[in-house]
C-alpha positions in Angstrom: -2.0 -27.1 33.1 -5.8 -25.9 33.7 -5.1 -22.5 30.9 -3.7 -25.3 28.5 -0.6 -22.8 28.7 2.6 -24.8 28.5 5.0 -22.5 30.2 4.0 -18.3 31.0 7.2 -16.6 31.5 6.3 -13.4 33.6 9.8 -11.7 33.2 12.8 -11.2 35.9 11.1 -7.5 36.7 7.8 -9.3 37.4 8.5 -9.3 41.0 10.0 -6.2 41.1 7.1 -4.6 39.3 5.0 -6.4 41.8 6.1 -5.6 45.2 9.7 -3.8 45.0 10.0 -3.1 48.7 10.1 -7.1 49.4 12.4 -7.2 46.2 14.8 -4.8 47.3 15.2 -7.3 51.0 15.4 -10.2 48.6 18.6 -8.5 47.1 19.9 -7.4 50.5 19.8 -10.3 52.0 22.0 -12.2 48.9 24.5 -9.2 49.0 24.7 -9.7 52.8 25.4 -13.3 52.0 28.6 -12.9 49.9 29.8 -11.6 53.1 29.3 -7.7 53.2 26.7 -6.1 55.5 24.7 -3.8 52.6 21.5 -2.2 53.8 19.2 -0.5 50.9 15.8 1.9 51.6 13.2 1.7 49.0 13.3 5.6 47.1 9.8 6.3 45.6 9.7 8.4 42.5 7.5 11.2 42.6 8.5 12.2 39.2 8.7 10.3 35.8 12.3 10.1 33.8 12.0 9.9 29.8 15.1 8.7 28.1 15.9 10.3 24.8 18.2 9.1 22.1 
């Protein structure tokens, strides 16, 4: 490779993280091909959520 990088793994959230609207039709359209019809709307967060143990 031209970064004399072997292999760069971005992470399975790397698209999500990316674009999530065009991640949430990628997952609809592989539920919807299992054979039930599943429709999903993007919800933006206006807030943030800190998890606390």
């Amino acid at each position: 490779m031209h970064s004399h990088v072997d292999h760069l793994d971005l992470g399975a959230a790397h698209v999500t993280r990316r674009d999530p609207a065009r991640a949430v039709q990628h997952m609809t359209r592989e539920a919807n091909a299992l054979g039930p019809t599943v429709c999903c709307d993007l919800i933006t967060s206006t807030t943030s959520a800190t998890v606390t143990s």
